[in-house]
N, C-alpha and C positions, 0 to 999 in steps of 0.2 A: 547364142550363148545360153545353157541352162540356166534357169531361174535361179535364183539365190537358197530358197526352200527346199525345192529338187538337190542343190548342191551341196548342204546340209545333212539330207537325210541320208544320201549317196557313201559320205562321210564314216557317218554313223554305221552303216548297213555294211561299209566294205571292209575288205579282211586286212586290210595293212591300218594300223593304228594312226588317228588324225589328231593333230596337234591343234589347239586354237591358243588365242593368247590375250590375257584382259587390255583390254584399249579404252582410254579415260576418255579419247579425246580424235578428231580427225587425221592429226598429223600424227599420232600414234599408232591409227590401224595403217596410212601409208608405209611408215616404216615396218611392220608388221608383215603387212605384204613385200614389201624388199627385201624382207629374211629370208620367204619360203616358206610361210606359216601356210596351215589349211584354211583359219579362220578367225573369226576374230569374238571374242567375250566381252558385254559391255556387262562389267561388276558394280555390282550397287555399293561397293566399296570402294573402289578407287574412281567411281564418282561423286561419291559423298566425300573424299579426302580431297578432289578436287577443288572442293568447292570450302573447303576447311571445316567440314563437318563429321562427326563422325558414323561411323556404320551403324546406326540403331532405329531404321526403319523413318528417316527423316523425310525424305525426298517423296515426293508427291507422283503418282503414277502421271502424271503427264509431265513432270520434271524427267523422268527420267528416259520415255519417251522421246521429247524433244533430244537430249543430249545421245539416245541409243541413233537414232535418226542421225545425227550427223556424222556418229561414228559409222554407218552402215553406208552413208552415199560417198563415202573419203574411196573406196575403195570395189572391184568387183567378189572381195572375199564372202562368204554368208557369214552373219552373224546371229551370236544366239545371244537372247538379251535376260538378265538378271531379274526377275520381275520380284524377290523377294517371297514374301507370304500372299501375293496375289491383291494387296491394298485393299480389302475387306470380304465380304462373302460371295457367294457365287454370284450375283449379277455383276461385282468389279471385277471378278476373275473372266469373263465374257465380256466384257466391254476392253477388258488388256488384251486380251486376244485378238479382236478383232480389230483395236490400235494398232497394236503392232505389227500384226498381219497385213492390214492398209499399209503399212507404212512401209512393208517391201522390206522387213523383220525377217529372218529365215526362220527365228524359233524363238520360244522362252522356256523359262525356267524357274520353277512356282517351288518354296519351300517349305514342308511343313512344321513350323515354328510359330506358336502365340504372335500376334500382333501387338505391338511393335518388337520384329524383330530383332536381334543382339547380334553381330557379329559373329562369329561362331568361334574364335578364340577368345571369346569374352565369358567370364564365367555367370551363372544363372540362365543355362538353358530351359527355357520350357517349351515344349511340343503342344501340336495342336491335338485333337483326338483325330484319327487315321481313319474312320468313315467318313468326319464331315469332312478332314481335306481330299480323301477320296473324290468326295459328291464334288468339291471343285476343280480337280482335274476334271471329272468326268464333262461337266458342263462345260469347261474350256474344251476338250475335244470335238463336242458338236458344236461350238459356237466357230468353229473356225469355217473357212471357206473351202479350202484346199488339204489334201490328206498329206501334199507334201509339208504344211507347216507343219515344223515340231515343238510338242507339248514335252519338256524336262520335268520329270515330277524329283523333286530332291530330296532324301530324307537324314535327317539327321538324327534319327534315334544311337547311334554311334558315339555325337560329338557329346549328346546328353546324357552321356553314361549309360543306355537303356541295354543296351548288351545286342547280341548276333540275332537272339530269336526275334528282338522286338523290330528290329532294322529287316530282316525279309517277313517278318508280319506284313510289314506298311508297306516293303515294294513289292511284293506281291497285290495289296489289296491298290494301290497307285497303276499298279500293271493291268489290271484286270478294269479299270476306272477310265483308261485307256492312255496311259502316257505311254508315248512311244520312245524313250530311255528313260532308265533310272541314274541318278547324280548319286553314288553312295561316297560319303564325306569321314574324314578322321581325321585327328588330332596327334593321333599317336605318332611314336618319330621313327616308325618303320613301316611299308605295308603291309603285316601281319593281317589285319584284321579285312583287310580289303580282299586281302588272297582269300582267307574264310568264305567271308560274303561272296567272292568271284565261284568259288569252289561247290558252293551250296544254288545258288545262284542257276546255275546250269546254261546260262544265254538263254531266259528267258526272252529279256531283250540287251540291245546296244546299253551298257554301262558307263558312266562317266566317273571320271577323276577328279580330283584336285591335289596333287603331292605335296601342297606347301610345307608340308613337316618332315615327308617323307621325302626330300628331292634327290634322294643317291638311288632309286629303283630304278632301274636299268631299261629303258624306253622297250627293249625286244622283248625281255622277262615281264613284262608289261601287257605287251602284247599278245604273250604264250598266255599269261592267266585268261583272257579272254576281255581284257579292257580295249572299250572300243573309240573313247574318245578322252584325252589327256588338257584340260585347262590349267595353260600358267598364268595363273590369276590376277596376279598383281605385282611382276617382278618387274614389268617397265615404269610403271608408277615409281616405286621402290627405289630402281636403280637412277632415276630422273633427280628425286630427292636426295640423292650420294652426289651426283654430280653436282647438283646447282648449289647443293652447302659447299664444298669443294672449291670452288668457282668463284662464290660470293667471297668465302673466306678469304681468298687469296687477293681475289680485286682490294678488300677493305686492308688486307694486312698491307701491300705491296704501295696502294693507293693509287692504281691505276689498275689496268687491261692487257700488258704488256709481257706481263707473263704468263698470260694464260691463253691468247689472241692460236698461238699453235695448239691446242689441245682440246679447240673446240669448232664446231662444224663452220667454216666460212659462209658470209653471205651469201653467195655464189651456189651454195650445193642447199640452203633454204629458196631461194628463187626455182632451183628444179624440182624440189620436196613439192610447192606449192602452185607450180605450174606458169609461171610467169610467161613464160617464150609462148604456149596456148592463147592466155587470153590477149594479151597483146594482139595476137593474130585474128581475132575477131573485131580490132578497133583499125586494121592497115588499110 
């Protein structure tokens, strides 16, 4: 089987557009994989809601680590792991690398945004300065082992209002620092501004998405612009949280189980989710 890394990059590099999808959690990337996904996204946002926190650079680079790791052995998908603004300066952006990369990681994805980072629909964006996060791509790319892992350099000069120029300023200078994709990010509720950058852009290299405001762009027209990799970021989180209010409500209004017992997954189909009839078979 190709490595997870290789499967990753292969991803990114090939002409039909790949889908990955944010996973909080183990049983979220299996079912991920039962979809038909390419892969799988561990968000430092819908692991920080997991844990009832929220997204503002909380979680501890070996927090998130440990939790990317379990999402990543649930399944054979590659994952690319969320690593924020790198949890400090260049010698922590090489020691996440090289975490990561140990830990059989396919990729990360380093954002340039002041530490502690904001969520990115949260308002008071500030950016880092675009040489020195340059200088930390840069040193995460040699610090790696393998050329197949991938370093995501993310810029959000976009969501920070900085405008078209200042956004291919910093991937360009992210490109040349050696990230092998750019994550370009927007807020706005069409993808106007992403076709620009796509347009301007020329395939330098593989581009990444995230449509959460824009989700009516048309997966092919997607594709024509030349986006080469689509994160649904945190819509199983999201839709987990509709269901289990849902659910609870109904139990407490009803004061029972009994109407909800058809509308939700029987015990029987979480024993094959989780592999029961397997280990069983190593205690026969």
């Amino acid at each position: 089987m190709m490595p997870k890394a290789a499967r990753l990059r292969e991803l990114l590099e090939r002409k039909e557009i790949a889908r990955i999808v944010g996973s909080r959690d183990a049983l979220t990337a299996l079912l991920v994989e039962e979809a038909g996904f390419d892969g799988l996204w561990a968000s430092s946002f819908e692991l920080s809601a997991s844990r009832a926190l929220p997204d503002l650079g909380l979680l501890t680079m070996a927090e998130l680590l440990v939790a990317s790791s379990h999402v990543n052995e649930a399944t054979a998908l590659p994952l690319l792991a969320d690593c924020d603004t790198g949890f400090g300066g260049k010698i922590n952006v090489v020691r996440t690398v090289q975490q990561f990369e140990a830990a059989g990681i396919a990729g990360v994805c380093f954002e340039d945004k002041v530490f502690p980072k904001r969520n990115s629909f949260l308002a008071g964006q500030n950016l880092e300065d675009p040489q020195d996060f340059a200088g930390r791509i840069e040193a995460g790319a040699r610090a790696r082992r393998s050329e197949d892992f991938t370093i995501v350099a993310r810029t959000e000069a976009l969501i920070a209002g900085r405008g078209m120029d200042e956004a291919l300023h910093r991937a360009h200078l992210y490109a040349d620092a050696g990230a092998d994709a750019i994550l370009i990010h927007s807020k706005k509720p069409t993808p106007a501004e992403i076709l620009e950058f796509l347009r301007a852009w020329r395939a330098r290299t593989p581009v990444v998405v995230v449509p959460t405001t824009y989700p009516h762009w048309d997966l092919a027209e997607a594709q024509e612009a030349g986006v080469s990799m689509v994160i649904y970021a945190n819509h199983a989180l999201r839709a987990s949280v509709t269901a289990m209010r849902d659910v609870l409500g109904e139990i407490h209004l009803q004061g029972g189980t009994g109407g909800v017992e058809d509308g939700i997954a029987p015990m029987k189909e979480l024993f094959g989710l989780t592999g029961v009839a397997k280990w069983e078979g190593w205690s026969a």
